[in-house]
N, C-alpha and C positions, 0 to 999 in steps of 0.2 A: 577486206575491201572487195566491196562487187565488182564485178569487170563489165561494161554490158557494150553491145555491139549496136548502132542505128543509124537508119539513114537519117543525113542530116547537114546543114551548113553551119561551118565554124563560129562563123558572124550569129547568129541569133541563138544557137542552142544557150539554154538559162543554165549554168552554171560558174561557182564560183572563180574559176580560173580555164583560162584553154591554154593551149601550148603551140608553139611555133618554133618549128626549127631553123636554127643560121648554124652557117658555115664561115672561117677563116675564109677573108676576104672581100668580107664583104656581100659574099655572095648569100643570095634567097631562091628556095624553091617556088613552087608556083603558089602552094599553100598560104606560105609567107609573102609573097607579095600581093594576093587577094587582104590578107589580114593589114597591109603597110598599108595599099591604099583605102581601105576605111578606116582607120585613123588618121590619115592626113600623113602620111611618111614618118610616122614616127618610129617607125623602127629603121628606116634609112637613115635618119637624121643620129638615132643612137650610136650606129654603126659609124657612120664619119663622123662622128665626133670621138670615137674610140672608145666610149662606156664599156659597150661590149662587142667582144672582138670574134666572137663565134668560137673560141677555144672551145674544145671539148670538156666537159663538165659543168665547164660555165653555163650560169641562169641568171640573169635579170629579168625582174618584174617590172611593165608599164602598166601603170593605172590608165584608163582607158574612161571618161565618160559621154560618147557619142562613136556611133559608128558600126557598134558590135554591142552585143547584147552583154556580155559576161564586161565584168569591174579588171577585169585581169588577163592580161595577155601573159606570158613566163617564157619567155626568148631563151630554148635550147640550144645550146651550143654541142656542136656536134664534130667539131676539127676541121679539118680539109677537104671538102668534096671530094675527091677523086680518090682520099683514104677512107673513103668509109665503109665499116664491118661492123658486123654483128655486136663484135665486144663494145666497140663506140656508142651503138642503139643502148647497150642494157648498161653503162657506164653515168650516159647524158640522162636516159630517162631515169634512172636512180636518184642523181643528184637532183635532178629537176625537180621533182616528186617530193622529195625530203621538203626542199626551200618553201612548197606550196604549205606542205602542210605543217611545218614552222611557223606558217603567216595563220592557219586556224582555219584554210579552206578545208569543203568536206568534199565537195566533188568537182572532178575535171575533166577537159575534154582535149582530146587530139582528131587529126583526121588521116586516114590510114589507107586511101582508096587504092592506090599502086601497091602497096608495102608487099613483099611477097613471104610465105609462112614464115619462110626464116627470122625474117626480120620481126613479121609481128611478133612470133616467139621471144624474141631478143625482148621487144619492150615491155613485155608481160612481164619475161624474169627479171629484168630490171625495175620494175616498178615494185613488185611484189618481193622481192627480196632487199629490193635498198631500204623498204619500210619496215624491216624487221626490227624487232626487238622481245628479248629475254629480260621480263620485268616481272615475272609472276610472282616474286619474295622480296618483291617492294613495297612499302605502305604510302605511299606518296605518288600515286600514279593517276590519283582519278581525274587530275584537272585539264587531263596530258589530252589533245584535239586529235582525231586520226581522219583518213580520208578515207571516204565511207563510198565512193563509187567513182569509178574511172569509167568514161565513157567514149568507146573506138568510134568512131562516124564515117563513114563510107557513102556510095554515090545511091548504087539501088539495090534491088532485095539478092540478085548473085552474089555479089561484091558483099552483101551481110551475111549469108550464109556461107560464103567460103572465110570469112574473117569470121565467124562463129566457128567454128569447127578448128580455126588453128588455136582459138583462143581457148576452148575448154583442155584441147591438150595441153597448152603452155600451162594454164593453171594447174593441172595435176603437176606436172614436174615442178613449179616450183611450193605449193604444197608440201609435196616429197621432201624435198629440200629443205621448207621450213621446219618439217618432222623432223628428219635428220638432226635438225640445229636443236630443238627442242629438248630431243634426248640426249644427246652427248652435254650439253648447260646444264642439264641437271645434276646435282648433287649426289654425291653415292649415297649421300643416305636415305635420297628420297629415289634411288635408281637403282636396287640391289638386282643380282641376276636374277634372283622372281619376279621381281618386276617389270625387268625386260621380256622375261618370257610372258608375263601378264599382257605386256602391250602389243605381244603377237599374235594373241591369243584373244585381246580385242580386236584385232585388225583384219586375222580371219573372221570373227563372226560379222564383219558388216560387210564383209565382200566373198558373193558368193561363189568366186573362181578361185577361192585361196583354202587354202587345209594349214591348219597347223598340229604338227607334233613335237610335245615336249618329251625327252628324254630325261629322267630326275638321277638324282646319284644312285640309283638303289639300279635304275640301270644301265649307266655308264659302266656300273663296275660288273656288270653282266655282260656287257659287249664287249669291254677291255677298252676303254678311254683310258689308261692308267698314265699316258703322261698331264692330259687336262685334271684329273680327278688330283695329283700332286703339285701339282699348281696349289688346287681349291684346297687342298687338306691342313693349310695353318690358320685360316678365319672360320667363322662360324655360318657363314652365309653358303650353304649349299646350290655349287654348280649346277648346270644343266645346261643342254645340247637344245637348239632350236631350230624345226623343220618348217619352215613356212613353204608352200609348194601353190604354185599358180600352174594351172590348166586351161591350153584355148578351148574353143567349141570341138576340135579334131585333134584332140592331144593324139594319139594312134598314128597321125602323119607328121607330124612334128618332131624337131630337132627337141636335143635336152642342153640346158648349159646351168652349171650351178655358180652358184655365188656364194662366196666362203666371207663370214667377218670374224673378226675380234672382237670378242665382244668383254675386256677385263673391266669389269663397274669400276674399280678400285687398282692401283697399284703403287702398293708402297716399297717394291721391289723382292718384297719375300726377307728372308735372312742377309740377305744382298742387299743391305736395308740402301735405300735413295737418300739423298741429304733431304732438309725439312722443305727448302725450293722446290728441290726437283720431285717434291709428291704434290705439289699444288695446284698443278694442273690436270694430276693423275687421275682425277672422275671424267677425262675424256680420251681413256685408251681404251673407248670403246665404241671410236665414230667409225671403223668400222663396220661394227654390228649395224651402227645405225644409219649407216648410209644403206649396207644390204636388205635393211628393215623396211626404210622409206623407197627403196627401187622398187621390192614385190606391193607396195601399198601405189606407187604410180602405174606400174604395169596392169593391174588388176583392173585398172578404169582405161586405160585405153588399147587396152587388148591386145598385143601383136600375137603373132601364130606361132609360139615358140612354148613348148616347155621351160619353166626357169622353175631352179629350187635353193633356195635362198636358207644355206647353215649358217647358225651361229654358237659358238660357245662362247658361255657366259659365265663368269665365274668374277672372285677377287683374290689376290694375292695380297695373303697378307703375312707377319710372322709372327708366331709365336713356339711353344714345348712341340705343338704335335710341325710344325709347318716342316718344308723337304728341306733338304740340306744340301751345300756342296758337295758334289761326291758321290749324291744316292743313282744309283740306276734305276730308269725304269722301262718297260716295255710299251710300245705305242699300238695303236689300235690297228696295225700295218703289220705289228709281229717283230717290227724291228729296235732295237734296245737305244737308248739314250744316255749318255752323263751327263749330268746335271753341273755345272761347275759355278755358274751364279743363276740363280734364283729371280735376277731380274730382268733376266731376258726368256720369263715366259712366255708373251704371245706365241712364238715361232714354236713351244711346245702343245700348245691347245692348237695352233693349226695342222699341225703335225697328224695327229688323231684325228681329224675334219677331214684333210686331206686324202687320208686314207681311205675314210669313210664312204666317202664323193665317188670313189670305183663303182658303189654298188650302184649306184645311175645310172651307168654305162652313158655316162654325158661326151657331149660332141666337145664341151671347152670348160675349162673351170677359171673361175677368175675370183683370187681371195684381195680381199683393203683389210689393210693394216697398220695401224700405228706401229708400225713394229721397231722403229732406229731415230736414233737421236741423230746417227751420221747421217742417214738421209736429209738433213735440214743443213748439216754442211755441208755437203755436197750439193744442193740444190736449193737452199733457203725454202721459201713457203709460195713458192708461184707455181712450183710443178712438182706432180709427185714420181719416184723412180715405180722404171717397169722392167721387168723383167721375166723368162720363162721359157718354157721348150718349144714352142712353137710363135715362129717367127710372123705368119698370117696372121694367128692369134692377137699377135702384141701390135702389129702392123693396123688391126681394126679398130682397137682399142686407143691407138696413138689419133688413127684418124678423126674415134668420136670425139677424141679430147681436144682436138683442134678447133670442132665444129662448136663445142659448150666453151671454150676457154676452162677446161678442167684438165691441164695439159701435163704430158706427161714426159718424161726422159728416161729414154733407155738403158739402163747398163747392162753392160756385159757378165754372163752369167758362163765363163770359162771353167771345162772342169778341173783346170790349175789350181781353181779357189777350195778346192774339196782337197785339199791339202792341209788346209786350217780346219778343217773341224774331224778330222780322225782321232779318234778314242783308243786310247792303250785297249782301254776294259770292255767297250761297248763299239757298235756298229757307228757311232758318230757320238760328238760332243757338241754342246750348245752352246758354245761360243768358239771364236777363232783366235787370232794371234792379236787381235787389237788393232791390225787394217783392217782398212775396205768391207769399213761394218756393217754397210747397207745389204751389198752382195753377199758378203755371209750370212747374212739371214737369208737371202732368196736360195744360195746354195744351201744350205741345211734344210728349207724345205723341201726345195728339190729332188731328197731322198727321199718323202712320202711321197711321190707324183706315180703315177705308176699306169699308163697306158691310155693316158688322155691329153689331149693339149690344154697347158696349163699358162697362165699368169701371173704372177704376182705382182701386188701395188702396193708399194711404204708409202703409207698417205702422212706419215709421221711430223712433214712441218705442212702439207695444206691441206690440215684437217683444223688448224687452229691459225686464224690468221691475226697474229696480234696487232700488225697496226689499225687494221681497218679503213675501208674504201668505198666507192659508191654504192659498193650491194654487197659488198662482203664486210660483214660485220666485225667488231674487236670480240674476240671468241672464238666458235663452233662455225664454220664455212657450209657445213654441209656437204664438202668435200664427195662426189662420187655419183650422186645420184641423177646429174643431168647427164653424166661422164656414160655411167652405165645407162640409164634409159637410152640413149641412143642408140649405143652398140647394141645392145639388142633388139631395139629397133630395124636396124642393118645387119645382123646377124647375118655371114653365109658361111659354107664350108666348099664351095667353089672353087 
């Protein structure tokens, strides 16, 4: 969908539908009551007659023929005037948006002349992501109508250029975003780890502030990845380590902050085998990698002045004769040793070796997303993901980007009480705990890789997949992270 910005009045611009927003109570902004009276009060008349009540999400369409140029008015409902936020902007223009293009319009128009970036940001993402869909292994698509340009109208040529410039950045982030979604829907079989690293490896070559380096098995096991490499050693699809690195114009004065994902294509939990449910969803315990994929491909076009370098390992867990076993020990790329005691709670061992890794950056803050817990989803269902880490500013910036995108987060406590469940008779730590407080056992056991940087960790485990589905978050793949992180490091300080 094009997005295009112009001066222009609501009433005559030629397209198929415009939009007007009402509020609970009846109330109309200025917008909306230019649009009520050239139609003759027909949207006052809607409103006391209670058709439509301004609820948020709510959309009725009035046919319109005198008055205004376009056939379609689309009355947004938007809640409460005096409640109104960002999440309401990208929630109503979702919903709105859908209902138009249900009806077979192709292009629409808003008017946008106060709205300040934040906001237009809001309706960007919410237009843009409520029209999402993951159809591309369907045969029955081609009849399906999409809406081919949305157009923001403002007063004069200021008010276009500063509403241009907020609107190419929203589109990158939700872009991002739909990457994000793109790759974690795929199929393991159409998204084995070469082919994640294939797609980092397109995304360096069309942007030219990005480098990517793949690390393959042949040298993981030269660096000592040996607990990612025992992960990967019971399928046939050969791991590898993914270095995506974004540089400003002065990298030399710049901060470094790395971003750690998960990147498992596949997990059918190893020898620890999953029941046949719970591997169904398994080709997306890898929205972390792909959230950290889709941040460096939004950063890269709107520049901020930071260092970021964006790991990922990628691998499948699968089992078979050669695959790791209960019980094996191995060495992590940190030097510190592991038991292994079930097999399917490898992500937290492929971060484990990342983590490590991440010292040689001498980075200002690491921050890894990870599918990593099923508890995290009891504990917090699928609206916020847990955060946790050593440094409290850290998790503090991170909370606040998440407030800002509604990619919100809850804190637990990372007590080192919890590092009581995962001591090893045989080894330096073990990879599971006593069977509580599974979320935090995971953040504690990585914990022990962390090693002289302020760190975070995020279980994106239930809002990486949102299954009911809502005005812009789809039934699937969220996208989970990438508006969450483009901001904060937008905001970035060590202050």
């Amino acid at each position: 969908m094009k997005i295009s910005v112009q001066i222009g009045d609501l009433r005559t611009i030629e397209v198929d539908a415009i939009c007007c927003p009402t509020f609970e109570g009846k109330e109309l902004d200025d917008i909306s009551k230019i649009i009520d009276r050239s139609t003759n009060g027909q949207i006052s008349r809607l409103l006391t007659l209670g058709d439509h009540t301004g609820k948020i999400k709510q959309s009725t369409i009035l046919y319109n023929s005198e008055g205004i140029t376009s056939s379609r008015v689309c009355l947004v409902g938007l809640g409460k005037l005096k409640q109104l936020n960002l999440e309401s902007i990208r929630q109503a223009t979702a919903s709105a948006l859908r209902k138009i293009q249900e009806l077979g319009c192709k292009t629409v128009a808003c008017f946008v002349p106060e709205a300040s970036a934040d906001q237009v940001q809001a309706l960007i993402i919410g237009a843009k992501l409520g029209l999402y869909q993951f159809n591309q292994y369907q045969t029955n698509t081609d009849t399906e109508t999409s809406i081919e340009e949305l157009c923001l109208l403002v007063n004069n040529e200021s008010e276009r250029e500063r509403v241009e410039k907020t609107v190419r950045k929203a589109e990158a982030i939700a872009d991002g975003t739909l990457f994000a979604r793109d790759l974690t829907n795929q199929p393991a079989n159409r998204l084995t780890p070469t082919d994640l690293a294939n797609e980092a490896q397109n995304l360096a070559a069309t942007n030219d502030c990005l480098e990517c380096q793949i690390f393959d098995q042949v040298e993981l096991a030269k660096k000592g990845f040996n607990a990612l490499l025992g992960v990967a050693q019971g399928g046939p699809q050969e791991p590898n380590l993914i270095q995506l690195t974004y540089k400003p114009e002065s990298p030399s004065k710049t901060e470094t902050v790395v971003l750690v994902g998960k990147g498992i294509t596949f997990d059918s939990g190893g020898l620890s085998l999953k029941s046949g449910t719970g591997m169904m969803t398994m080709k997306s315990d890898m929205a972390g990698a792909a959230a950290v994929m889709a941040t460096l491909q939004v950063i890269s076009q709107i520049r901020p002045n930071l260092t970021v370098i964006g790991l990922i390992a990628a691998t499948e867990n699968m089992p078979s004769g050669t695959a790791q076993k209960p019980g094996d020990v191995v060495k992590s790329f940190g030097g510190k040793t592991i038991e292994i005691l079930n097999t399917d709670a490898e992500g937290r061992l492929v971060l484990a070796d990342v983590l490590g890794y991440a010292k040689n950056f001498e980075p200002k803050a690491v921050v890894d997303l990870a599918t990593l817990t099923g508890a995290v989803v009891t504990a917090l269902g699928r609206y916020a993901a847990g955060i946790m880490g050593t440094n409290q500013q850290l998790i503090d910036q991170l909370i606040v980007a998440g407030e800002a995108t509604h990619e919100r987060l809850w804190q637990l406590p990372l007590f080192d009480d919890y590092d009581d469940s995962i001591k090893s008779d045989i080894a330096d730590v073990k990879n599971i705990g006593d069977g509580t407080a599974g979320a935090i056992i995971g953040g504690a056991f990585l914990k022990h890789f962390v090693d002289g940087y302020a760190w975070a960790h995020i279980d994106i485990g239930g809002a990486s997949d949102y299954q009911k589905g809502s005005a812009y978050l789809p039934k699937s793949a969220s996208g989970y992270g990438v508006r969450l992180l483009t901001r904060f490091l937008c905001d970035f300080t060590t202050d």
